[in-house]
C-alpha positions in Angstrom: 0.0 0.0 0.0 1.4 3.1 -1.2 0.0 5.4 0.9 -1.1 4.8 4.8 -4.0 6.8 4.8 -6.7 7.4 1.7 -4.7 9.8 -0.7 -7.8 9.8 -2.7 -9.7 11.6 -0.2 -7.1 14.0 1.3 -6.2 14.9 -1.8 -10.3 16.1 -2.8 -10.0 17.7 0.5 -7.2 20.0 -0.1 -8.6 21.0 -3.7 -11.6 22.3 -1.8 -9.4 24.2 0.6 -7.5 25.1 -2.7 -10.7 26.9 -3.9 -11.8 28.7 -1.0 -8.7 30.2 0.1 -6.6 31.1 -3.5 -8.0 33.6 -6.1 -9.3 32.7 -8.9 -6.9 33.5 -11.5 -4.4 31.1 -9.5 -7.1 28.3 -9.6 -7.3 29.2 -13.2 -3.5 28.8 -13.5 -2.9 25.3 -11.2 -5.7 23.6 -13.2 -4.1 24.0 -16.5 -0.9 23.0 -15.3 -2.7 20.0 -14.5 -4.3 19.7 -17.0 -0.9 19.6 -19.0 0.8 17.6 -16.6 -1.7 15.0 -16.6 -1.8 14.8 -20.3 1.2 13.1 -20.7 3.0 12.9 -17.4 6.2 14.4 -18.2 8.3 14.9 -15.0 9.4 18.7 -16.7 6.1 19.8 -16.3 5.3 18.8 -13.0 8.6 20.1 -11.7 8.3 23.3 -13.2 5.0 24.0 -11.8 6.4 23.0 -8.5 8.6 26.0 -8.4 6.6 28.4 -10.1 3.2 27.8 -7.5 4.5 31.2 -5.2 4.1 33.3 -8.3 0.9 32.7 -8.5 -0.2 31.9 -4.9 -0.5 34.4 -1.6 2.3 33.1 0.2 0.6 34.5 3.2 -0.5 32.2 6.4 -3.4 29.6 6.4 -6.3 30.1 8.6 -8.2 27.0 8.6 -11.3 27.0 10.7 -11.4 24.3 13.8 -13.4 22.2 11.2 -11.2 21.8 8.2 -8.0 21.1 10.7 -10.4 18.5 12.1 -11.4 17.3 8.5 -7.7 16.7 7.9 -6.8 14.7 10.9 -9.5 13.0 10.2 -8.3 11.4 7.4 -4.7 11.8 8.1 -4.0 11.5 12.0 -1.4 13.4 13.6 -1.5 15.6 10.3 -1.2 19.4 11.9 -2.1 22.2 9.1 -2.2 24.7 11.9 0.6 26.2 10.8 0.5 25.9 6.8 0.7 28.6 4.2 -1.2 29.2 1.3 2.2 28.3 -0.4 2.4 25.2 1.6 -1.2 23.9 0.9 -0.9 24.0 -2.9 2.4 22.5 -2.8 1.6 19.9 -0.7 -1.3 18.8 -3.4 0.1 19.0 -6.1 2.7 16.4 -4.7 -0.3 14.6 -4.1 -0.8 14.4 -8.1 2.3 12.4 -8.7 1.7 8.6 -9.5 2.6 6.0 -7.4 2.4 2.9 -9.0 5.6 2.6 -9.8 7.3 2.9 -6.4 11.3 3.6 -7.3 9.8 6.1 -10.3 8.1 7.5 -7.1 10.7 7.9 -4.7 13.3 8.8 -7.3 11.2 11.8 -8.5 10.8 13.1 -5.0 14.0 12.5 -3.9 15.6 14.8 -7.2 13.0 17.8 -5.8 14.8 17.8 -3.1 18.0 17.5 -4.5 16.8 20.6 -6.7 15.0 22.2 -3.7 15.7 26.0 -2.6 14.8 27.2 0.9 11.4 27.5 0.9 10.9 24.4 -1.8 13.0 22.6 1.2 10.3 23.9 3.7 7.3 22.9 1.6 8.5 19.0 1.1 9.8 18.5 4.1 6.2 19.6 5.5 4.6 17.4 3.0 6.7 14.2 4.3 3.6 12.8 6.3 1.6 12.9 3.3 4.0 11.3 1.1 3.7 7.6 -0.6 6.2 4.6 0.8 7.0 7.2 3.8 9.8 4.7 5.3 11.6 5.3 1.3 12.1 8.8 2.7 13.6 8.6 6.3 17.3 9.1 5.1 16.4 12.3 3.8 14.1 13.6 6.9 17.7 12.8 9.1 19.7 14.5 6.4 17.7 17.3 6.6 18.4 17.4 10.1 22.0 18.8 9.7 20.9 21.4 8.0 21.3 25.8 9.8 18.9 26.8 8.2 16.2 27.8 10.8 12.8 27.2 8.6 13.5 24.1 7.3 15.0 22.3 10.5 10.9 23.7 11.8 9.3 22.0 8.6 11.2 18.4 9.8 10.9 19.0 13.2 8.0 21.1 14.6 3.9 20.2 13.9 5.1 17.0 11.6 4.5 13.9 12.8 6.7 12.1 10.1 9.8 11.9 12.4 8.1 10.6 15.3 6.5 7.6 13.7 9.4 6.7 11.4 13.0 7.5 12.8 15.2 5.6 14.7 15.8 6.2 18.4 19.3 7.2 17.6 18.2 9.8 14.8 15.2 11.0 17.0 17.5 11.9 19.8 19.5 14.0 17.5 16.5 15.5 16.8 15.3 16.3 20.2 19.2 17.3 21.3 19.5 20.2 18.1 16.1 21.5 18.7 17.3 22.3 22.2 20.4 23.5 20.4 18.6 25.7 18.3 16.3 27.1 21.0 13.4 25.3 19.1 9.8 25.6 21.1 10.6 21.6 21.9 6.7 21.4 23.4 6.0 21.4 19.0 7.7 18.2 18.6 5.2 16.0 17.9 5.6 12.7 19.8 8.0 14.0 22.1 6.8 12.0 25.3 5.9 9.0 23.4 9.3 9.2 22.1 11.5 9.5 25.1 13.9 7.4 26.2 17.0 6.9 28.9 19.5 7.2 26.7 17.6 10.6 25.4 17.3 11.8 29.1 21.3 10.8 29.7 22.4 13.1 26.6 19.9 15.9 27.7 21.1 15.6 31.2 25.0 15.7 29.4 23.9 19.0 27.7 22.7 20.5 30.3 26.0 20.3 32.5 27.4 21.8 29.8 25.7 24.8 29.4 25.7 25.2 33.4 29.5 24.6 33.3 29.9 27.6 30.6 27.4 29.6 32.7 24.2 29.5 30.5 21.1 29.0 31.1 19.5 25.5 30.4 15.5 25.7 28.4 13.6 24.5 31.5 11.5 22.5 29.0 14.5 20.0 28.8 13.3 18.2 31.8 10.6 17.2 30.2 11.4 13.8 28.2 13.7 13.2 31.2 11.3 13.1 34.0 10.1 9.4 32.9 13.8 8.1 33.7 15.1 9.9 36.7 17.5 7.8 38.2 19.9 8.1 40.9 22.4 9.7 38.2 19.8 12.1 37.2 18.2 12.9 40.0 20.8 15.3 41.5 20.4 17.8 38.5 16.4 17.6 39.6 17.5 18.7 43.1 19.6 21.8 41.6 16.4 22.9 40.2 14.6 23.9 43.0 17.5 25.7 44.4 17.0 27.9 40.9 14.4 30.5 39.7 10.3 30.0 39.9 10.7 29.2 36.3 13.6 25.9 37.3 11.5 25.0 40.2 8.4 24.4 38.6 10.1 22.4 35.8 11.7 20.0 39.0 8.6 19.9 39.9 6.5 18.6 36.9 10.1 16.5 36.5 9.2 14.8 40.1 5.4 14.5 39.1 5.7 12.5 36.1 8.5 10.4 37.9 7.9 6.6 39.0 11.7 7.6 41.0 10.7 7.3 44.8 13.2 10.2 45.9 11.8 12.4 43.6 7.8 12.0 44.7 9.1 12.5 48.5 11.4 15.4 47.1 8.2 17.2 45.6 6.0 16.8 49.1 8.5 19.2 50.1 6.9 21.6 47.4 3.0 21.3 48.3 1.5 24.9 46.8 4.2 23.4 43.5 2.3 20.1 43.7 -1.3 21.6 44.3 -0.9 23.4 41.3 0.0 20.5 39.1 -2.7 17.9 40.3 -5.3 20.8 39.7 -3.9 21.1 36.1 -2.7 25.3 36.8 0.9 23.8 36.1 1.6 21.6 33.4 4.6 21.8 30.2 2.4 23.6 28.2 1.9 26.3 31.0 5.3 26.3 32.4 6.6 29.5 33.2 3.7 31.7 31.9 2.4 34.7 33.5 0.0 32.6 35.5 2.6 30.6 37.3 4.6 33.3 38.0 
């Protein structure tokens, strides 16, 4: 099965988000191009309209109502359009368009868009990886993507895409996790992040974050978050640090105690009742953590 989801249906869907949300004359111009694609299937002409689709299309954001994002997942779970562009919803059909009953035809014509990709074609199939046919052909390039610098497309891999978490290794996830830290990434985005962690992830995060204390930094209090499900006796001491740190450190020790099975840790957060209070009665969660309300 090409596809893990019904292509057929997705695809209808995001023509009729196509239609709502792009003028006319650029509805005019994507159905003759495929029109002419279609009409003989030549790889030139698909390509080309690839990289033209921002001259014709608002590259402005999306602004899909509660509705159509629930539409999507629908058919696609874990899809998150939330965050999509105009530019980013054409593209992402039009990829849909590409046959896919020849599978290496398939993958070899993706993979040479990205070969050929500039920034923001990077950021458009990168985005488009959960969508894609034979997802598992395309994992190499998702973790070679990974080294890129460049800050959008490291967030079209990383951030609202679910492709990482349900097809990279645990070695190439925790890369992930480590440069998103690295790159002062919003790491609460990462879809799959809990479901993903895992000691030896919680051992390198704990690794990093002695560096950055060593050098006198500050460590993202949003670090402790994939570790709390593994403190340890080796981990726990950088747990105690935090509560001898800002509000900010202290409620991340905190949440890092509640969502650990480690004994010392639930009697260390007794010692913090009004900390605890707030957690069981949901005020104080990762999402929260830090805002104006827990302050």
């Amino acid at each position: 099965m090409a596809y893990q989801y019904n292509e057929e249906k997705l695809s209808n869907q995001l023509h009729l988000l196509i239609r709502k949300y792009v003028d006319q004359s650029a509805c005019e111009w994507l159905k003759k191009q495929y029109q002419r694609y279609t009409s003989e299937y030549k790889t030139s002409a698909f390509n080309l309209a690839f990289a033209a689709i921002p001259r014709f299309v608002n590259k402005g954001r999306l602004f899909l109502s509660n509705e159509e994002k629930t539409a999507l997942q629908g058919l696609r779970p874990g899809l998150e359009s939330a965050h999509w562009s105009i530019e980013q919803l054409v593209r992402t059909w039009w990829l849909l368009q590409l046959p896919v009953d020849d599978e290496d035809k398939y993958v070899a014509h993706i993979t040479n868009l990205f070969v050929a990709a500039e920034m923001r074609e990077q950021v458009a199939l990168y985005g488009s990886l959960p969508l894609l046919a034979y997802p598992k052909r395309f994992v190499k390039q998702a973790v070679s993507g990974l080294r890129t610098n460049i800050g959008i497309v490291f967030d079209a891999i990383v951030l609202h895409n679910p492709f990482p978490s349900e097809n990279m290794e645990e070695l190439a996830w925790n890369q992930l996790v480590l440069k998103a830290f690295f790159m002062e990434r919003c790491v609460n985005d990462i879809i799959g992040l809990d479901e993903r962690s895992n000691k030896a992830l919680a051992y390198i995060l704990s690794d990093y974050a002695h560096e950055r204390w060593a050098a006198g930094r500050a460590v993202d209090p949003w670090l402790w978050r994939p570790i709390a499900p593994f403190i340890d006796e080796k981990l726990f001491p950088d747990i105690q640090r935090l509560f001898q740190s800002e509000e900010k450190e202290k409620q991340a020790g905190a949440l890092a105690c509640f969502h650990s099975s480690y004994q010392p840790a639930q009697t260390l957060l007794e010692e913090y009742k009004e900390l605890k209070k707030q957690i069981e009665q949901k005020q104080l969660n990762w999402e929260s953590l830090g805002s104006s309300d827990n302050e």
